[in-house]
C-alpha positions in Angstrom: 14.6 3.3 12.1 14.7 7.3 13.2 14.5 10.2 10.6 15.4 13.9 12.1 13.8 16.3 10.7 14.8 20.3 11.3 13.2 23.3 11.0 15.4 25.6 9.2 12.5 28.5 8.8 11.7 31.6 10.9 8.9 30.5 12.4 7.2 27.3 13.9 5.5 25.0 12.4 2.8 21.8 12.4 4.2 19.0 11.3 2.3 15.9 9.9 4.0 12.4 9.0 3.2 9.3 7.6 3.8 6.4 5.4 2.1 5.1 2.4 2.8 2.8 -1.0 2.9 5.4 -3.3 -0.4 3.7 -5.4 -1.7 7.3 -4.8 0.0 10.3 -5.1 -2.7 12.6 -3.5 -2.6 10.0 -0.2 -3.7 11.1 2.9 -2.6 10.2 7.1 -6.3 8.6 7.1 -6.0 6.9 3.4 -2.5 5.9 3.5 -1.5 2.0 3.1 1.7 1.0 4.2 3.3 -1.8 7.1 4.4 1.5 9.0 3.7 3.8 11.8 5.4 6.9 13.1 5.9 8.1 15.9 5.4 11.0 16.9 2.5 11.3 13.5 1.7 15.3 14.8 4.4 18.3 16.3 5.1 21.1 16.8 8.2 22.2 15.6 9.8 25.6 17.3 12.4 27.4 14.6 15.8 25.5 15.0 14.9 23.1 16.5 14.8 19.2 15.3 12.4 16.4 16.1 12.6 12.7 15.5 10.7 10.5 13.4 10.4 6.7 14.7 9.2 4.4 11.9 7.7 1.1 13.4 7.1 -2.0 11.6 3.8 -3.4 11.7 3.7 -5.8 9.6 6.2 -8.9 9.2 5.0 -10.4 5.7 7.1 -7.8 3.8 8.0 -9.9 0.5 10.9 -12.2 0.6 11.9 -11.9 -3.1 11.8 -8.7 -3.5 12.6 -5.2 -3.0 9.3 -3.4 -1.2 9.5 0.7 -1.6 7.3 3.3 0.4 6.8 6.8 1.0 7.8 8.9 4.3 5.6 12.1 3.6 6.3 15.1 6.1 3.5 18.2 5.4 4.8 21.4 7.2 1.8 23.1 8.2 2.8 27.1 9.0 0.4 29.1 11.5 -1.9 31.5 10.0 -1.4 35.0 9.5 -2.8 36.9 12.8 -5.6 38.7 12.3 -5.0 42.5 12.2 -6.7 44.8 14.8 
């Protein structure tokens, strides 16, 4: 599956992706539990511009019976403020 994802700000930005289960809602990239992996998990994203997100399964023992739900978090990290001279 792909997910675009735009930057509609004025500047660029850091972005950071993944997946989790939603047991935590503080999860982290390096805590996160889910049958999932993105790709690409770290950009750069220029203003206007859009990237795409592949999710890849990893896992093929998903529940038969049921629904399964997860999380795509995307963290927009903006660059600091330039130091003044």
């Amino acid at each position: 599956m792909t997910v675009r994802v735009q930057n509609t700000g004025k500047r660029a930005a850091l972005v950071q992706a993944w997946t989790d289960d939603g047991s935590n809602e503080r999860s982290t990239p390096e805590a996160a539990n889910a049958p999932f992996v993105l790709r690409p998990p770290m950009f750069r994203l220029d203003q206007g511009k859009s990237q795409v997100l592949r999710i890849l399964s990893t896992a093929a023992d998903l529940p038969k019976d049921r629904e399964s739900l997860y999380w795509l978090n995307v963290l927009d990290i903006p660059p600091t403020p330039s130091a003044k001279s």
